[in-house]
N, C-alpha and C positions, 0 to 999 in steps of 0.2 A: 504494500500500500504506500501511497505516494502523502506526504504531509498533509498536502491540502483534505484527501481521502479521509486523513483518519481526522482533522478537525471538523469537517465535515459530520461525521460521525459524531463525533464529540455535541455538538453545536443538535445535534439531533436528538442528543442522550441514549445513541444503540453502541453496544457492546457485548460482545459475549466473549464465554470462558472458553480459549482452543482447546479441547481434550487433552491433545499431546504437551502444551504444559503446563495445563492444571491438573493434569489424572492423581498425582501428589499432596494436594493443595485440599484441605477440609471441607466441609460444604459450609460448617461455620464460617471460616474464614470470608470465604465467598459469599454469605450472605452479611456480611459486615460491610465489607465491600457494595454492592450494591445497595444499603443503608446510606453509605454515604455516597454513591456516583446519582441517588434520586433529581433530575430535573426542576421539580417541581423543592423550593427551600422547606415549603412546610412538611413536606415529607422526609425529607432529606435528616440526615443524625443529626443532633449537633455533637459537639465535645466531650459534651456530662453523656449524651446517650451511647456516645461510642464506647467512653472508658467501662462502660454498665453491659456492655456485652455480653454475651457470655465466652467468646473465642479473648474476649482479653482477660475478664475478670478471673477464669477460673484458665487460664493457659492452653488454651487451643485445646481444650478437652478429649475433641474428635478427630484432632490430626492423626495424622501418619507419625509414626514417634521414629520408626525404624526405617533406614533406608539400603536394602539389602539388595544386591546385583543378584539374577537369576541361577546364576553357577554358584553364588555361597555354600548352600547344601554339599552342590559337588565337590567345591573346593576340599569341603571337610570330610569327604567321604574320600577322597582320591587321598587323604594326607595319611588314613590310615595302612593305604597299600607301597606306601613308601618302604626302599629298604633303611633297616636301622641304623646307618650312617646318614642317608639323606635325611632322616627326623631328625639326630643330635644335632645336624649343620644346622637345619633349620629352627633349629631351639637356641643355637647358639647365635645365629643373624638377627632371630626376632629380638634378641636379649639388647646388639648393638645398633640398632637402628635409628636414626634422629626422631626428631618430631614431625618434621614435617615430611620424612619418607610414609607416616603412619597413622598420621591424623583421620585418615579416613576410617581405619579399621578400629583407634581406641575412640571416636564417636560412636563407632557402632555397638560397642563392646560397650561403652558407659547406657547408650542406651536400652540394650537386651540385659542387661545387669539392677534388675526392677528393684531390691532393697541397698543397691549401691555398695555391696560389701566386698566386691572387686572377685568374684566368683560367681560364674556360670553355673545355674543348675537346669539340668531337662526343663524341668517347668517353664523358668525363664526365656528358654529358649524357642520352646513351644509356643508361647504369648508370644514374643517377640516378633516368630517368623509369623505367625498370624496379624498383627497389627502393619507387620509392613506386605501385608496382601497376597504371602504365597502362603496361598490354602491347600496347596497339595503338597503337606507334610509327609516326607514319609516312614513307613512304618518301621525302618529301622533307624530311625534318629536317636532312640536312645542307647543303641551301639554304637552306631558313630559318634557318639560321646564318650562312651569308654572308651575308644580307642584312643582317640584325641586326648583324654584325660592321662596323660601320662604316668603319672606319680599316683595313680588309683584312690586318689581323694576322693571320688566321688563327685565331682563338682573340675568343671575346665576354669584354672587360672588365667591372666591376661598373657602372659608368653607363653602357654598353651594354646589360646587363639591363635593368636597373632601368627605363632609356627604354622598352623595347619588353612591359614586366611592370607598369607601375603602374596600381594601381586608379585607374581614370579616375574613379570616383564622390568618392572620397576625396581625390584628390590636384588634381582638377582644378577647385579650389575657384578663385574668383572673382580672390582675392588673389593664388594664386601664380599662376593665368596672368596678373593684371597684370602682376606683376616677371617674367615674362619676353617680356610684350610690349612693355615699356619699354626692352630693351635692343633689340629691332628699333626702337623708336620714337625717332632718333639725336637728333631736334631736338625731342623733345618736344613736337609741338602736337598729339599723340593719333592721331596716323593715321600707316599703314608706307606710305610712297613708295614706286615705281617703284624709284626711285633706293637708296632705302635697303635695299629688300629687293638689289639686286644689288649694294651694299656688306658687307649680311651672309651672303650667303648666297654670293659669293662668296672671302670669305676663305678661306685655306685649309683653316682645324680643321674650320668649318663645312661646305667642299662635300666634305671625305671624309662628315662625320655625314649629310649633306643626300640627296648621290647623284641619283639621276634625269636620266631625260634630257628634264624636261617645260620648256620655258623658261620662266624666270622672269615674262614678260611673262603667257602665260597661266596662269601660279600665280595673279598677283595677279588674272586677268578672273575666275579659278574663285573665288576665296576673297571680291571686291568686288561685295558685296551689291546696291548701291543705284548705282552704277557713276557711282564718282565717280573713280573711276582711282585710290583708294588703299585702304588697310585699316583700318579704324578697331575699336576695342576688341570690340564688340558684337560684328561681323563676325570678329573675329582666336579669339573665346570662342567662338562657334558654331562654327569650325572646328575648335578643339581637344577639344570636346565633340562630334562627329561630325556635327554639325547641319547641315555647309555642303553646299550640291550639287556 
């Protein structure tokens, strides 16, 4: 629409809500909005009737609270078929990540997290995917919680999410999987040993986060490319970017 178009419009008191980006937006909110775009002034809110709302007074009651991409479900469910090298990396990346690589995911996480106590339980989860409109939950969400719950709390912590929710395109930049293949890399001469993977993946934190019952010995034949019997950086980034056979 061209200016004159939309004052035109304006000057005529028509407007509507485009589906595509309002589908998000309350009906509350929208009927506020039209309270106050009324034509006609004695119709129209004034200031005391807008603050008396009910989308202001009681905080958008009927919003959308949760703003979840279509794949989230998958993301969590593909995190548990991960081998247990790729989960500790990725327990170890979500741990260093800035704010602003994450902001999207601890919004969502502060919002699915309904008594605020910074743990995920099914329930919350359930509500959650339900308030942000994906009604086709499915029936094994609360396995895919256990799996995800690493440390068998009963309940997914924030670097629990975060590990089995991060945008692999964004986060799995070159850089941060180096620092987290330098800390599998104990001796630093660029390649994860035999030896060093069942030094870290053995510790305790790590084989709650790690899990599986694949052994280690055929982690590193799956993940060692050129089958030199260790893991060297190329090989350790092709697996964290999904690339390994």
């Amino acid at each position: 629409e061209t200016d004159a178009e939309v004052l035109s419009k304006v000057r005529l008191g028509n407007f509507s809500f485009n589906a595509a980006d309002w589908k998000n937006i309350s009906d509350d909110a929208k009927n506020l909005i039209r309270m106050l775009l009324k034509m006609n002034p004695r119709d129209r809110y004034t200031a005391e009737q807008a603050l008396g709302h009910d989308w202001i007074k009681n905080k958008a009651p009927k919003a959308v609270s949760v703003s979840l991409q279509a794949n989230f479900v998958d993301n969590l469910r593909g995190f548990r078929s991960q081998n247990k090298l790729k989960k500790a990396a990725l327990h170890i990346i979500a741990s260093h990540l800035n704010e602003s690589q994450i902001k999207s995911l601890r919004d969502t996480f502060m919002a699915l997290d309904g008594n605020g106590d910074g743990l995920l339980t099914a329930a919350e989860m359930k509500e959650g995917l339900a308030k942000a409109g994906l009604t086709d939950i499915p029936p094994d969400l609360q396995q895919i919680l256990q799996d995800v719950d690493s440390d068998g709390s009963g309940v997914i912590d924030y670097t629990e999410f975060l590990a089995a929710t991060l945008d692999h395109r964004s986060c799995l930049q070159e850089d941060v999987v180096w620092s987290a293949f330098r800390l599998f890399d104990k001796n630093g001469d660029g390649k994860i040993s035999l030896d060093e993977l069942h030094e870290v993946l053995n510790d305790d934190d790590v084989k709650d986060i790690a899990g599986g019952a694949q052994s280690i010995a055929e982690l590193l034949k799956e993940i060692d490319g050129n089958g030199d019997g260790a893991i060297d950086f190329d090989e350790f980034l092709a697996m964290m970017k999904g690339k390994a056979s």
